[in-house]
C-alpha positions as CSV (number, residue, x, y, z in Angstrom):
1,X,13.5,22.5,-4.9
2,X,13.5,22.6,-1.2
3,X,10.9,21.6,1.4
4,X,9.9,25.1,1.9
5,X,9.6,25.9,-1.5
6,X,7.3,22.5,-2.6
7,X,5.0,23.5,0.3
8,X,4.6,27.0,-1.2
9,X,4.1,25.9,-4.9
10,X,1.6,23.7,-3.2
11,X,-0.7,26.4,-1.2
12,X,0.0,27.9,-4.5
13,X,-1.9,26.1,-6.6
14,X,-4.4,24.4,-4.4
15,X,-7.1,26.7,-5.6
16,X,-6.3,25.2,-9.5
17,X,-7.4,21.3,-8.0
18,X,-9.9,20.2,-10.0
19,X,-10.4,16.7,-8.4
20,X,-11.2,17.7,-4.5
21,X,-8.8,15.7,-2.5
22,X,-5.9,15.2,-5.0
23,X,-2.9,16.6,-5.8
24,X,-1.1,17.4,-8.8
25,X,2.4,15.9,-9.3
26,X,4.5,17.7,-11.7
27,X,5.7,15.4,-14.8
28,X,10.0,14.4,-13.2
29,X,12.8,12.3,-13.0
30,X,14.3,10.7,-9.5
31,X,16.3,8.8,-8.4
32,X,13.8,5.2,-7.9
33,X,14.6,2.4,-5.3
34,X,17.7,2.1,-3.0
35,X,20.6,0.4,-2.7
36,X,21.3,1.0,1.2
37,X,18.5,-0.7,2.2
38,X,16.4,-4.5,1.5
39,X,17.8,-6.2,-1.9
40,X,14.3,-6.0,-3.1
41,X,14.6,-2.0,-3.5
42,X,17.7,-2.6,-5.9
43,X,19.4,-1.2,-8.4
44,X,18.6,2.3,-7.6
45,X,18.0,3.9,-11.1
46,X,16.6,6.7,-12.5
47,X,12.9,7.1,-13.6
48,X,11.0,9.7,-15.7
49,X,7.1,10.2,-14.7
50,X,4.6,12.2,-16.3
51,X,2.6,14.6,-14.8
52,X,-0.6,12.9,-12.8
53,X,-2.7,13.6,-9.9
54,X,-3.0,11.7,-7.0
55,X,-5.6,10.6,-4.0
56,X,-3.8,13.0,-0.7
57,X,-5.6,9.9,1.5
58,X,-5.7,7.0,1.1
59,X,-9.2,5.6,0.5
60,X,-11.5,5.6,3.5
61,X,-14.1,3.1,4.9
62,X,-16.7,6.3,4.1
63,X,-15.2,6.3,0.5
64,X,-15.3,2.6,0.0
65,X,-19.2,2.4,1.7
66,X,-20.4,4.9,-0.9
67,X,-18.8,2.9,-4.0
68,X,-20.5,-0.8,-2.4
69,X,-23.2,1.0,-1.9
70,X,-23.5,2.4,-5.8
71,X,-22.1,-0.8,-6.9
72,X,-23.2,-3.7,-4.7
73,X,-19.7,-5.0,-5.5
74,X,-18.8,-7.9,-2.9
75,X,-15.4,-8.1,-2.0
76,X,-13.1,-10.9,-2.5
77,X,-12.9,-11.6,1.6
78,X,-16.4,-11.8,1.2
79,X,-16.8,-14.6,-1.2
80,X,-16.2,-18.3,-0.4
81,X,-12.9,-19.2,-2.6
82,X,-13.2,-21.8,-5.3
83,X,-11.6,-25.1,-4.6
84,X,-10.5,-25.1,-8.3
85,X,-7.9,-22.4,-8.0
86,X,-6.6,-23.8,-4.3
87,X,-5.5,-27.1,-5.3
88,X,-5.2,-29.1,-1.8
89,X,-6.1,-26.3,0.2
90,X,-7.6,-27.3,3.6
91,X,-11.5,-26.4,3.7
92,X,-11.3,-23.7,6.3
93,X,-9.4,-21.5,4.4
94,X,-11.4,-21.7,1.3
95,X,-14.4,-19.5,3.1
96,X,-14.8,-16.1,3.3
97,X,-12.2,-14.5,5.4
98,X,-9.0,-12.6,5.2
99,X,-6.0,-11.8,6.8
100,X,-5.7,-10.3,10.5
101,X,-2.8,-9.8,12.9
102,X,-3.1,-11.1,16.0
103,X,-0.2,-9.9,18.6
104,X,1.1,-12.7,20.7
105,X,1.4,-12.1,24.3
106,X,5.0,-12.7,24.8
107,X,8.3,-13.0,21.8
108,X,8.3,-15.5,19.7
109,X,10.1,-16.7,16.7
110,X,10.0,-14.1,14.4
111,X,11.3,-16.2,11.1
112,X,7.5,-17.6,11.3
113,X,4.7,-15.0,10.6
114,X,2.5,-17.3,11.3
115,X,3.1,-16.4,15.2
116,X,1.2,-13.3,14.5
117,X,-1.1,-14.0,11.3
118,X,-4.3,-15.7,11.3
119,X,-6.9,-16.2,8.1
120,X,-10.3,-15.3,9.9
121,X,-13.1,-16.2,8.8
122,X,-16.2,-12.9,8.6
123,X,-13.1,-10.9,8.5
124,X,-13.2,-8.5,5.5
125,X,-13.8,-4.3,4.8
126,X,-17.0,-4.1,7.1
127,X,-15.5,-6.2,9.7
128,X,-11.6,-5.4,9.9
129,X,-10.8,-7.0,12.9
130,X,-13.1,-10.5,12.5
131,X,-16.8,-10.8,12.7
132,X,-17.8,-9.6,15.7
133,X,-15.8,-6.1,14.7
134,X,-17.0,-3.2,13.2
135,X,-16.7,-0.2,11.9
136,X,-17.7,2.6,14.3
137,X,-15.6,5.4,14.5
138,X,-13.4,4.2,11.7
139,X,-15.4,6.1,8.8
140,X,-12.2,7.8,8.4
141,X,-9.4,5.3,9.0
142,X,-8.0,3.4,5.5
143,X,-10.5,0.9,4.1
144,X,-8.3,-2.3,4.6
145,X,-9.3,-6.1,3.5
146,X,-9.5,-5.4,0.2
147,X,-7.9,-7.4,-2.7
148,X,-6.3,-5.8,-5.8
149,X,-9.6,-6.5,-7.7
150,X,-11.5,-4.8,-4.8
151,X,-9.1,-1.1,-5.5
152,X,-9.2,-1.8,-9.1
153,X,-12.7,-1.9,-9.3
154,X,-13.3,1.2,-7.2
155,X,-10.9,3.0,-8.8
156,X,-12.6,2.4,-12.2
157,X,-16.0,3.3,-10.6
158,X,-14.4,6.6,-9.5
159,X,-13.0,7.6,-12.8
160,X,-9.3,7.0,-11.7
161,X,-7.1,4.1,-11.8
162,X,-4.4,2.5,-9.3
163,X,-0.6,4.2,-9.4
164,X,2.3,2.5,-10.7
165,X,5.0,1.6,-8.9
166,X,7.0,4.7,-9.9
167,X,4.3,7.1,-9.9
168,X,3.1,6.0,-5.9
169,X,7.4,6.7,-4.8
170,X,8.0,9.6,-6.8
171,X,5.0,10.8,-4.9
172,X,6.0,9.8,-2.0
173,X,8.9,11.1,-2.1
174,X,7.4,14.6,-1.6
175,X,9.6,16.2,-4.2
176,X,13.2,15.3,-2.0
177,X,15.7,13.4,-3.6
178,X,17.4,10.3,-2.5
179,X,16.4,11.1,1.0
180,X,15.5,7.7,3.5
181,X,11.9,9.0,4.3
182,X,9.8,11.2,2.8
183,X,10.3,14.0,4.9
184,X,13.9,13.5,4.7
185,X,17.0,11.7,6.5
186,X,15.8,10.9,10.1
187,X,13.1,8.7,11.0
188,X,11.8,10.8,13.3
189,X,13.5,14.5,13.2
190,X,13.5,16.1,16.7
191,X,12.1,13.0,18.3
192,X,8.3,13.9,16.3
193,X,6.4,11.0,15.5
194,X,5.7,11.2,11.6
195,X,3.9,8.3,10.8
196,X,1.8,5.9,12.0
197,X,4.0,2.8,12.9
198,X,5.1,0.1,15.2
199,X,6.7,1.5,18.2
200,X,8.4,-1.4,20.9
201,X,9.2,-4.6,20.0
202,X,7.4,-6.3,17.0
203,X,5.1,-8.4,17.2
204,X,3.9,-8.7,21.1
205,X,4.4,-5.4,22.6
206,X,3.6,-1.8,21.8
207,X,4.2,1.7,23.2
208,X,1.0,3.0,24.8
209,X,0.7,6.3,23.1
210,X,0.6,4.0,19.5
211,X,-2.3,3.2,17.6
212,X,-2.8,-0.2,18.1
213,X,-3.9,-0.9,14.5
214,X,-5.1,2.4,11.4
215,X,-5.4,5.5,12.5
216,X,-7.4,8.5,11.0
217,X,-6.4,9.6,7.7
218,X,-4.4,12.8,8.1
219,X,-3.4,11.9,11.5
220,X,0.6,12.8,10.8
221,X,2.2,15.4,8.8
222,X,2.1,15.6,4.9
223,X,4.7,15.3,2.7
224,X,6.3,18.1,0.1
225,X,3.2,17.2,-2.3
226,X,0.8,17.7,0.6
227,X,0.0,14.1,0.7
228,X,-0.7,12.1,3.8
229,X,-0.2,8.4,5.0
230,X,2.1,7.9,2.0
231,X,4.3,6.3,5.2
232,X,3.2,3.9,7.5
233,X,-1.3,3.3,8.9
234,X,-1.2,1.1,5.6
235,X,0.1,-0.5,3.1
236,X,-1.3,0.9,-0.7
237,X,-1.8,-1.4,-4.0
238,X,-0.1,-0.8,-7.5
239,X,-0.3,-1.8,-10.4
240,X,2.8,-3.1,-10.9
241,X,3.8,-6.9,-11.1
242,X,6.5,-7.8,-8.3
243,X,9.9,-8.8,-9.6
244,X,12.7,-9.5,-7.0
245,X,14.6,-6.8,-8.4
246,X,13.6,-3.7,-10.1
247,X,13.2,-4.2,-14.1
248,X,12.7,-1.8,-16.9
249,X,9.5,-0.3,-17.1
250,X,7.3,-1.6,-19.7
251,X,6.0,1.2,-22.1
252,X,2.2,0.3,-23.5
253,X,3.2,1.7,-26.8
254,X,6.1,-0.4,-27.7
255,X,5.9,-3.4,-30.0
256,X,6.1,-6.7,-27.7
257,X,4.8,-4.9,-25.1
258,X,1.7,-7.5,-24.4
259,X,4.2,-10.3,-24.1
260,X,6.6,-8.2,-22.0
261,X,3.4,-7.8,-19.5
262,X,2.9,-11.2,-19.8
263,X,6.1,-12.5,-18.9
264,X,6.2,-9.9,-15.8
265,X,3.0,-11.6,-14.6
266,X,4.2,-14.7,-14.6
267,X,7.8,-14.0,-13.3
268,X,5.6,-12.7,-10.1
269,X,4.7,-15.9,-8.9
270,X,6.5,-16.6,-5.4
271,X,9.0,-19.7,-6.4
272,X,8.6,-20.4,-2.6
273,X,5.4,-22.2,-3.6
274,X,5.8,-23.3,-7.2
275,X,2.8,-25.3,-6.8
276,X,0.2,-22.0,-6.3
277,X,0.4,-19.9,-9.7
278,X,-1.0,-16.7,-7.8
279,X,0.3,-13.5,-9.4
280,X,1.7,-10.7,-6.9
281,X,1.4,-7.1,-7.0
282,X,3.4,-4.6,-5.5
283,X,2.7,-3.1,-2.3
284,X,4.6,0.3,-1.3
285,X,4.4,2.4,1.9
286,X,4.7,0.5,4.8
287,X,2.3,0.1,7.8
288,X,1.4,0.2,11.3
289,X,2.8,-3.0,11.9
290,X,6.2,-2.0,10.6
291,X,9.0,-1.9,13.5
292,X,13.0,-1.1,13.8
293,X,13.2,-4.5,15.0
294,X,11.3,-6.8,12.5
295,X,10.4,-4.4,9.4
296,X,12.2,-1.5,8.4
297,X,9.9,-0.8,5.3
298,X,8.1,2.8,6.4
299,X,10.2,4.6,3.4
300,X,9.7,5.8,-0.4
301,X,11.8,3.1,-1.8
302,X,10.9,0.4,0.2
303,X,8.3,-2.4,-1.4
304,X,6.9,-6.1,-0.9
305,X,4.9,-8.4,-3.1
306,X,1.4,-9.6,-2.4
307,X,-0.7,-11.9,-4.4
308,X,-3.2,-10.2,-5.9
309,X,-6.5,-12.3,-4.5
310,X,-4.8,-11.8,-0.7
311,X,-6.0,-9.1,1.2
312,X,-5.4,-8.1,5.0
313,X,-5.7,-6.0,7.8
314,X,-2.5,-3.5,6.9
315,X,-3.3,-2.9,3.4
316,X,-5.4,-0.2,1.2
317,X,-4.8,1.7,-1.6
318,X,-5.3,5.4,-3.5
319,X,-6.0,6.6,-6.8
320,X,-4.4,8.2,-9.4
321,X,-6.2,10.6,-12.6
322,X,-3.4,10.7,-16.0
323,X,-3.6,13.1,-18.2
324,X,-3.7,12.1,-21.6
């Protein structure tokens, strides 16, 4: 199908949407990951998906508020850390707090993130830029700060669960094939703007006209699915287990799938730090901290790990409703 012709089966059948703000992606096969690109996103291979609908936002501060307050769930930036699970770690960064990016007033090295990453304490959903911040004005901007408990848990109070890996890019994708972005093969076609991310030189200065950190849901153009912020404002959870290549998805209903799952869990530990057994999700989508210059990870096929009990200021998450 062409562009055109996704966006009219779309109007078509918005009036059939059952779930409010989702959108309906037909059951496929595409062309999954890249070869052109980082050697995470590698092999490219081909991937069937069944037919499930999906969040066109990501979830919002607004959305996240009504869930706490049904819930009273506490977030993991919101809890002290147990000592237990952090052998060694120094006491300030076993309180509450989470990850924020601070940007450094000149260049600096860039092969340490740590230049432009700080664990805050008070910093978490309610406060996204450290305690003294709030949320005023940003009822529609991303909820951010939350850890993949944090999405799994709403998720599960709303009825829906988190995407997998290969649902959230064939999604993303917008119904295009094999194309860089999801709106196609230019970053930005006819100089427009399409998503929110970094424009100047990562990590210390930024064009004017940006957003210096989320923007408003819906801010940029949808894709072929009509979904929005697939690219870039934030970062979005799955449910997938990182591996440093792509592996063969695991069906639920095959014998030896449990220890398959198993073994994928634990092949997701970073063997940078042997000595921290935190499991990592993947991450998909990109950011508004992702530049030319530094980051080049604001397409369909581009992904990064991320324990699950970390959360920070560049990532949220949406949900998905299976049929079946």
């Amino acid at each position: 199908m062409t562009l055109a012709q996704i966006i009219e089966h779309r109007n078509r059948s918005a009036n059939d949407n059952p779930y409010g703000r989702m959108a309906f992606i037909e059951a496929g096969e595409f062309a999954m990951g890249s070869d052109r690109h980082y050697p995470e996103e590698a092999p490219s291979h081909r991937v069937a998906v069944a037919g499930f609908w999906i969040d066109r936002f990501p979830v919002t501060n607004e959305d996240f508020s009504r869930f706490v307050h049904d819930t009273a769930h506490v977030t993991v930036a919101e809890r002290d850390a147990d000592p237990a699970d952090y052998a060694g770690a120094r006491d300030d960064l076993l309180v509450a707090s989470s990850v924020v990016f601070r940007r450094p007033k000149s260049q600096v090295d860039m092969a340490n993130p740590y230049n432009w990453w700080r664990y805050v304490p008070g910093a978490n959903w309610r406060h996204p830029d450290g305690p003294r911040s709030t949320l005023k004005g940003k009822g529609r901007h991303p909820v951010v700060h939350v850890a993949y408990e944090d999405a799994l848990a709403f998720a599960r109070w709303a009825g829906k669960d988190l995407p997998t890996e290969a649902e959230w890019e064939y999604a993303a994708r917008g119904g295009l094939e094999a194309q860089d972005y999801a709106w196609g093969s230019e970053l930005e076609p006819d100089g427009r703007v399409m998503a929110n991310t970094w424009h100047g030189e990562f990590p210390y200065r930024r064009v004017p006209e940006d957003h210096e950190t989320t923007s408003p849901v819906g801010s940029f153009p949808p894709n072929g699915h009509g979904l929005f912020d697939m690219i870039g404002n934030v970062w979005e959870w799955t449910s997938d287990w990182y591996a440093a290549r792509h592996n063969a998805p695991v069906s639920s209903c095959c014998s030896g799938a449990s220890t398959a799952r198993g073994a994928a869990r634990e092949a997701s530990f970073d063997p940078r730090t042997p000595h921290v057994k935190i499991p990592r999700k993947v991450m998909k989508g990109g950011s508004f901290l992702c530049a030319p210059n530094y980051c080049r990870r604001y397409r369909p096929a581009a992904r990064m790990a991320q324990p699950i009990d970390t959360s920070t200021c560049h990532l949220g998450f949406r949900c998905v409703v299976r049929h079946g």
